[in-house]
N, C-alpha and C positions, 0 to 999 in steps of 0.2 A: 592632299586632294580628297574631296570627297566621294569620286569616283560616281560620280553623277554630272552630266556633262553641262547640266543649264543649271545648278548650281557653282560650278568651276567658273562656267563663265559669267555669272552674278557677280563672285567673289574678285575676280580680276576687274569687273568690268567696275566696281562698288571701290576698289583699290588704288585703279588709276584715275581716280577722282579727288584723289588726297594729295592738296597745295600746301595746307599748311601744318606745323607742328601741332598743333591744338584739335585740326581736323580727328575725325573718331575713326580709327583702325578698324575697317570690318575684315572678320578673318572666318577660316571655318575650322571648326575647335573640335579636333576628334577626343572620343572618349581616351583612347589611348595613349593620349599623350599626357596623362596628368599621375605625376609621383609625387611623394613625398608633399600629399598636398596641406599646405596650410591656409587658413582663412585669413585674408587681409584688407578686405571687401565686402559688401553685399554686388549683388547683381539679382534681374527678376529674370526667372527662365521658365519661358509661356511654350509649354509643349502644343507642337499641332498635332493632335489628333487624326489618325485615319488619312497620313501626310505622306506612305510613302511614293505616292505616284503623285508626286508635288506639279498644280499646273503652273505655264505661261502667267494666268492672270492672278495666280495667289504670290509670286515672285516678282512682277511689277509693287503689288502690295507691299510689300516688304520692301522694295528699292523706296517706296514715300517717307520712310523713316531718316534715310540718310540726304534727301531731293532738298537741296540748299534754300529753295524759295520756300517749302514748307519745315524745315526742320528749323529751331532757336529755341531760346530758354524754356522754350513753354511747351516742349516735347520731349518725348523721350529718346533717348538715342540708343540705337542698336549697333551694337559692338562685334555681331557675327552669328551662325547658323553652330549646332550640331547635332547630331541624329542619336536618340537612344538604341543604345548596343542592342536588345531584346526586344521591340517595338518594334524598330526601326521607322518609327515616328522621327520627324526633324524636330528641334525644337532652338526657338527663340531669346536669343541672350541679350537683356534691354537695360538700360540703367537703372537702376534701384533707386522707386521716387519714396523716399521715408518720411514723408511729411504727412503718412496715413493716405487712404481711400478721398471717394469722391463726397461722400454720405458726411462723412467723419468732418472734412477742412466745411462743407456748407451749415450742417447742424452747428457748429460752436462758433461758424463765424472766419474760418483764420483762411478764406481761401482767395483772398484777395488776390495775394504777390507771387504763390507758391503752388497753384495751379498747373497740371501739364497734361497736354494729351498723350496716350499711354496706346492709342490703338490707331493704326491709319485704314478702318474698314474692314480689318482681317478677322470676320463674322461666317461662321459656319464652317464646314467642313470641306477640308482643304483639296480633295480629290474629286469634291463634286461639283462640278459647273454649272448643275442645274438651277438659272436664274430663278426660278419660280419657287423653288425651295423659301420659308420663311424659318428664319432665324432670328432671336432677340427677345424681348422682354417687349412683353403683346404691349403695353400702355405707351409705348413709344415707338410703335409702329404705325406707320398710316395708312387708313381705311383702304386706295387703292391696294396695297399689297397683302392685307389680309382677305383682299377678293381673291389674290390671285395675278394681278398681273403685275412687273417689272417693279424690279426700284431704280427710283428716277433722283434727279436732283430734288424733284419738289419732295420725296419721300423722306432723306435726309433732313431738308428743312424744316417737315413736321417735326421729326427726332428730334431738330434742336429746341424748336420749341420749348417740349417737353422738358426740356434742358433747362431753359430759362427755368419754367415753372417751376420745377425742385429749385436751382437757386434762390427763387423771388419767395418762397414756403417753408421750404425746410423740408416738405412733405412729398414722395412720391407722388405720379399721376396714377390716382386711382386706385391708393394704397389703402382703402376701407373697403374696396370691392376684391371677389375671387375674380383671379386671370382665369376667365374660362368663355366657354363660346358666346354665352348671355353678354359677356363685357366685350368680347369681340364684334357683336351684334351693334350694340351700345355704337362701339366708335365708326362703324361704320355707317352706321344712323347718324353721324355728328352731333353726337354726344361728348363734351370735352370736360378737363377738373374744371370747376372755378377756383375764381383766385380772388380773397375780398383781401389784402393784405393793405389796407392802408400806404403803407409806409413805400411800397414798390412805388418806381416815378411813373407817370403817367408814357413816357415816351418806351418806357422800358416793356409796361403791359401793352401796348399794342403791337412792339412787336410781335410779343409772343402771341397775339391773336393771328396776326398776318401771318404766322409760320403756321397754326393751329387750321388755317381757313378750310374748309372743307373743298372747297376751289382750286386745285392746283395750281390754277392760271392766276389765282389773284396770293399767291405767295409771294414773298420777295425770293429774288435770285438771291447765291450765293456771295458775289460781290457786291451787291444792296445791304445785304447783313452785314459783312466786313464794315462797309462806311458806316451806316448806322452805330455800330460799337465803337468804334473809333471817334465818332460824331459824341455818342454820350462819356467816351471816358473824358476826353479834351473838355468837354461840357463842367462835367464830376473836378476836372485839375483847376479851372477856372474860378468854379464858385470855391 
């Protein structure tokens, strides 16, 4: 037991979720219980930081790793909690994706099959609920929230944008410029990368524009994106 009672009951409740053999064991893995240890594995283990007064909404977070409509090949799977003895920081035990970074599979090319999300939103510091806190890497933050207020779903959707656009480039947004106030100024001015990439398809850049729109209201939703992707890979299987 971890002797923490909304992580006990994480771990039962994460437990009795498990039908089948194949299903992923989440447990909670004290330090003390490991002898005689030998390596027969990798696994990644993401300490949270400044974790020991773990909330409510950083522990739903973590329940999205194991949530069966979002977990499949193309995520990672979390295997269980444990707390650094001297911290007393919790930290994160997640499959180990070897197939390198996110940088590395898009710059050579190999990220087609072997892609996987590695994070379900668990951004900033874990003890603090203060929504307005900004967190992240400024060039893939959107303008609203570098004012200052909430992140929304349309905020996400800018971030993915950005997402395409490394994909569709190779090249970070905004990786010739300093992250500093001037470039925070910039995207809140709507100021966005371009993108002259030939080769990208035409259906593909406008999403990324629609996710980029300075408009929150004229962004697609999140289930708009889903089918669009779905729409161009079935597209991509055909020709």
């Amino acid at each position: 037991m971890s002797r923490n009672a909304k992580i006990d009951s994480l771990v039962q409740e994460m437990q009795s979720k498990i039908n089948k053999p194949d299903d992923v064991t989440f447990e909670w893995i004290p330090y003390n219980q490991f002898r005689n240890i030998i390596e027969i594995d990798k696994v990644a283990l993401k300490c949270l930081h400044r974790s020991q007064n773990i909330s409510d909404e950083f522990l739903n977070e973590i329940k999205g790793y194991s949530n069966k409509v979002y977990s499949s090949d193309y995520s990672l799977s979390i295997n269980g909690l444990s707390q650094d003895p001297d911290t007393k920081d919790y930290i994160m035990v997640l499959s180990y994706a070897a197939g390198g970074n996110f940088h590395y599979l898009v710059v050579f090319k190999k990220f087609i099959k072997i892609i996987c999300i590695s994070d379900m939103g668990l951004c900033g510091e874990v003890g603090n609920t203060d929504e307005k806190n900004i967190y992240g890497v400024m060039s893939y933050i959107v303008s609203e929230v570098l004012r200052g207020k909430l992140y929304t779903q349309a905020a996400d959707i800018y971030s993915f944008g950005m997402v395409i656009y490394f994909i569709a480039t190779g090249r970070q947004p905004f990786a010739n410029r300093a992250h500093d106030g001037i470039l925070a100024l910039d995207i809140c001015n709507g100021i966005r990368s371009k993108i002259n990439e030939q080769g990208a398809p035409e259906c593909y850049v406008d999403l990324m524009k629609r996710c980029r729109d300075v408009n929150p209201d004229k962004k697609p939703k999140a289930t708009e994106v889903e089918e669009l992707i779905d729409l161009f890979h079935k597209s991509c299987r055909t020709d």
